[in-house]
C-alpha positions, -999 to 999 in steps of 0.1 A, spaced: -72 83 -229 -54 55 -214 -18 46 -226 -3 15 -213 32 7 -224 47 -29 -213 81 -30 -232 114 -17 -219 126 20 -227 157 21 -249 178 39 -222 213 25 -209 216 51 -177 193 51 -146 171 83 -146 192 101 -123 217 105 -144 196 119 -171 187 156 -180 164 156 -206 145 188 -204 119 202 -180 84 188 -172 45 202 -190 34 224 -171 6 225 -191 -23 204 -205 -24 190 -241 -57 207 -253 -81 197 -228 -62 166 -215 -48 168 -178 -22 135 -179 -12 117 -146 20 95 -153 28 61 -132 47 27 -137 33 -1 -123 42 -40 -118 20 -53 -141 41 -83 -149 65 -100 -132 64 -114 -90 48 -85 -72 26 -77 -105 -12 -98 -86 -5 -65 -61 4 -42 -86 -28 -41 -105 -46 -30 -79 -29 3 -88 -36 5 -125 -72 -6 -118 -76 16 -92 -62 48 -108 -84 39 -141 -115 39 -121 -109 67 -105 -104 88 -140 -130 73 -155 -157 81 -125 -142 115 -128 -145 123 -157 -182 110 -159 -186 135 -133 -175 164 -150 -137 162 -150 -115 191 -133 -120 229 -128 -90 250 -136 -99 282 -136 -130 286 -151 -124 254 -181 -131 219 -175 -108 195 -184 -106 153 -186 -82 133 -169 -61 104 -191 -37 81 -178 0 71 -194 10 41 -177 41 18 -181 47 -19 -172 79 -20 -143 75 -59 -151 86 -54 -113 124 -41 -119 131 -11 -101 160 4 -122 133 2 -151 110 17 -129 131 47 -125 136 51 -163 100 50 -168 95 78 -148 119 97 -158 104 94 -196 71 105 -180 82 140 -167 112 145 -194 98 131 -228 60 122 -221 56 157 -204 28 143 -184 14 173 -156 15 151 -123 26 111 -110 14 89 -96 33 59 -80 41 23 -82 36 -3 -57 60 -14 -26 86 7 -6 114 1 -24 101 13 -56 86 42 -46 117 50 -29 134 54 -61 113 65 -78 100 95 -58 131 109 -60 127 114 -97 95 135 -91 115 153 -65 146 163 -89 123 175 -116 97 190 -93 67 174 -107 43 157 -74 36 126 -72 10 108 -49 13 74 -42 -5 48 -24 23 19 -26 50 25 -4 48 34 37 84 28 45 96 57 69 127 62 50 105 76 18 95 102 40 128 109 61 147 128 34 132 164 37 113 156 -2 86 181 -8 69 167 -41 60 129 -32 33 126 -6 19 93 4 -16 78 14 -2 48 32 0 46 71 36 48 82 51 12 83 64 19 115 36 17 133 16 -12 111 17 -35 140 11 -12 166 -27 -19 170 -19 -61 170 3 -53 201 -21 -30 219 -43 -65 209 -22 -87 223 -19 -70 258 -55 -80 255 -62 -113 247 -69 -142 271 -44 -157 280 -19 -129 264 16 -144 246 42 -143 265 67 -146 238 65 -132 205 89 -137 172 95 -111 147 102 -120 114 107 -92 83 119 -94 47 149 -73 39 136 -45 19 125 -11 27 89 -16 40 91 -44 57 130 -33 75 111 -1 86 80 -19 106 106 -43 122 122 -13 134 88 4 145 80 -27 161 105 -33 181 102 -3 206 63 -14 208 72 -50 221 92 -34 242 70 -5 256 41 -32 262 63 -58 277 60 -85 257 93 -109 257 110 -110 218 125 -145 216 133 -148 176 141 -109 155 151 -127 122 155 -112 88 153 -131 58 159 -121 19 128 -109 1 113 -133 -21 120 -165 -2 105 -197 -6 119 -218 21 109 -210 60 114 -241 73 145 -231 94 130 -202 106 101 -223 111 119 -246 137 132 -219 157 99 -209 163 84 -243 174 120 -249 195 117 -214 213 78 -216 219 68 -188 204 32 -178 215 28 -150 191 42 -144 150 46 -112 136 57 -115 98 62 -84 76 66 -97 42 50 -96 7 22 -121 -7 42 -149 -20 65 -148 9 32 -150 31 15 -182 15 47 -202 14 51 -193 47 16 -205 61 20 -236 39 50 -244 52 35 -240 87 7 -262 82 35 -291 66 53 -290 97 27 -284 123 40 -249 135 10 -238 155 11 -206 178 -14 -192 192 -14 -165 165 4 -157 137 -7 -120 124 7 -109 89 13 -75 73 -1 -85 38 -24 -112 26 -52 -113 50 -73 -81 33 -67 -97 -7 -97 -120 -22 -71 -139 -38 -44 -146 -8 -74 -162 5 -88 -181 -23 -48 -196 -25 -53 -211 8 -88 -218 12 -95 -231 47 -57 -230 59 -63 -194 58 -86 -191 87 -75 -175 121 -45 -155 103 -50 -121 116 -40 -88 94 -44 -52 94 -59 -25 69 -61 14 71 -98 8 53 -128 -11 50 -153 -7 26 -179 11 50 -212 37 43 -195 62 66 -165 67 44 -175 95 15 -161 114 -13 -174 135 -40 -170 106 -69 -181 75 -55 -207 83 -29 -192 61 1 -166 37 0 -196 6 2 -210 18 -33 -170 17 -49 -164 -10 -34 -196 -29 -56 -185 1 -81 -146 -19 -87 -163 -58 -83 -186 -46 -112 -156 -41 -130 -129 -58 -124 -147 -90 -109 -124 -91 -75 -126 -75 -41 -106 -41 -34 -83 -40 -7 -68 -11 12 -42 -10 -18 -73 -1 -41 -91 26 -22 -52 41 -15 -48 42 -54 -77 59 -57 -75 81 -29 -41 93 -48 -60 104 -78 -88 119 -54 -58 146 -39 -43 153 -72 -76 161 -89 -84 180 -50 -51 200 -54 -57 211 -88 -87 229 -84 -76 240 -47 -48 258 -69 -70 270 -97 -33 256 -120 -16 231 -134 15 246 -124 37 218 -105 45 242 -72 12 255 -72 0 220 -69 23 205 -46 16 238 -23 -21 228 -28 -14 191 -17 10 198 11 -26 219 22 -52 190 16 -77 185 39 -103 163 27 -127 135 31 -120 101 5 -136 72 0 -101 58 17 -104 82 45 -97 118 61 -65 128 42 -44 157 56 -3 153 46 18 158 80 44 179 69 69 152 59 42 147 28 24 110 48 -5 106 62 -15 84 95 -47 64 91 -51 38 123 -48 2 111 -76 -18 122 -68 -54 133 -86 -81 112 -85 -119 111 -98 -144 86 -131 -158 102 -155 -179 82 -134 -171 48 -136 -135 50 -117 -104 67 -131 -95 99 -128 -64 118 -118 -77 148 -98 -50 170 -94 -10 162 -66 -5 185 -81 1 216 -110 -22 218 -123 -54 204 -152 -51 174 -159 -86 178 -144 -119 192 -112 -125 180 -106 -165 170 -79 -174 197 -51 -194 206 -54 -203 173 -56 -242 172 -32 -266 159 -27 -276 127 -29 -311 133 -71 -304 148 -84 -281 122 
């Protein structure tokens, strides 16, 4: 079964507010039902469909696999999903329908920080887990919660293998700008990265922040050409991204590297730009390699042509997170041999296990810390480039101007 529910709910007060009965603790017949509300519409909805996609493949691989144990029955997986249409306040309300009226047995979570901030603090005042694979902010994970756990690197630290690059590259920058949007995510790796800059030396001329969802950079743009910034670290969302680089190219900004938290690893961040995209460097927590196995899929290589079959685009790190998120649920299930919530969260605060996303073990604030591999855009497609302490190949540096590509 797979619900999907785009409209509004008819409810006037935020979910917090709300007390509308307690969460199933058990499965409808055979039917194990994971709950989630996703941006399928709206500005951050091209990212937010990695997440439906990602969790619906996963159930349906499962289930062709035999399904779940619970003591001694099998049962199938089904998905209820609602469409955010990329409001956070109806995000809350969604989930709040899932665990108090749907009665769905576990959640998963949205895309970005500053939903799953919110939201996960639904799961956590009705006790029901959820695993998401959308938010990395440090904050989500700084509150003493025991039901969300998250598959995402912390944000903190999401430009901390690009520094230990930069100390490495020939010539190294000498001056670097920081630029971030002003949600959750993106305020929590400025404030990782900033000790890092510091720690390796490097000289921060420009630590701007500008409001999420903006369109025009040219100011910020100048100030980077008038204080010769050698290196530009943005942490920002898609849209944000490709304005930026667009804008770039229109006034001839040209670095010696620009290096982005988002864009670089999606098919279609690069298809936007075509050629302008080359030499942007990235990072991602996974790559779709042999050497990267689960109990579903295979490896990650064979979901990887598994999801293209499918959905005809490339996953990213969001897919294989989204994925992974089903993966520990279904893992925690049978670990617990119940469907009882606190069994289950028990069971996932104790996961240890190999995905097709990578090893996941929660630390005990409920994240996990998967090393962000460096990549750059090199002949139209994301290379692995640096793993944080050594170069995989030749990185494509100083980038060249603009005005000579």
């Amino acid at each position: 079964m797979h619900t999907l529910l785009r409209d509004g709910l008819p409810c006037a007060a935020l979910a917090l507010a709300l007390s509308l009965g307690s969460p199933a603790s058990q499965a409808a017949g055979n039917e194990i039902v994971l709950g989630a509300s996703v941006q399928l519409t709206g500005p951050v909805a091209n990212t937010g469909r990695y997440y439906k996609d990602a969790y619906q493949l996963a159930v349906d691989q499962i289930n062709r696999k035999g399904g779940v144990q619970v003591g001694g029955k099998q049962y199938t997986l089904a998905l209820k999903i609602y469409d955010n249409q990329s409001d956070v306040n109806l995000s809350v309300r969604q989930y709040t329908q899932l665990v108090s009226k749907d009665k769905v047995n576990f959640l998963l979570g949205p895309f970005a920080s500053n939903f799953a901030l919110a939201d996960s603090a639904v799961s956590e005042k009705y006790q029901v887990p959820m695993v998401q694979g959308g938010g990395a902010s440090d904050q989500i994970f700084s509150r003493g919660f025991k039901y969300v756990f998250g598959t995402l690197a912390p944000a903190s630290n999401y430009f901390g293998s690009t520094i230990a690059m930069l100390k490495q590259l020939k010539p190294a920058p000498a001056q670097i700008a920081l630029l971030y949007a002003d949600d959750a995510f993106d305020v929590s790796v400025a404030k990782g990265t900033r000790p890092l800059l510091e720690q390796a030396g490097l000289k921060t001329v420009i630590d701007e922040r500008y409001s999420s969802n903006a369109s025009d950079f040219n100011t910020l743009l100048s100030q980077i050409k008038s204080k010769q910034a050698d290196a530009v670290l943005v942490a920002g969302h898609e849209t944000e991204i490709l304005n930026f680089i667009r804008q770039a190219k229109s006034l001839d900004v040209s670095p010696k590297l620009y290096s982005f938290t988002v864009g670089v690893p999606s098919e279609d961040f690069r298809k936007a730009l075509g050629a302008d995209a080359e030499y942007a460097f990235g990072m991602s927590a996974w790559l779709p390699s042999e050497t990267l196995k689960d109990d579903w899929f295979g490896d990650a290589a064979q979901f990887a042509k598994a999801w293209g079959a499918q959905y005809r685009y490339e996953p990213d790190y969001h897919a294989a997170s989204g994925v992974a998120d089903v993966e520990a649920i279904v893992k925690a299930i049978e670990k617990a041999g119940s469907l009882d919530p606190k069994a289950v969260r028990d069971a996932l605060a104790g996961s240890d296990f190999q995905s097709l996303y990578g090893h996941i073990a929660f630390a005990g604030n409920g994240q996990i810390d998967l090393d962000q591999v460096v990549i750059q855009v090199q002949d139209g497609k994301p290379a692995a480039v640096f793993d944080g302490s050594k170069f995989l190949r030749d990185a494509k540096y100083p980038m060249p101007d603009w005005s000579k590509r």
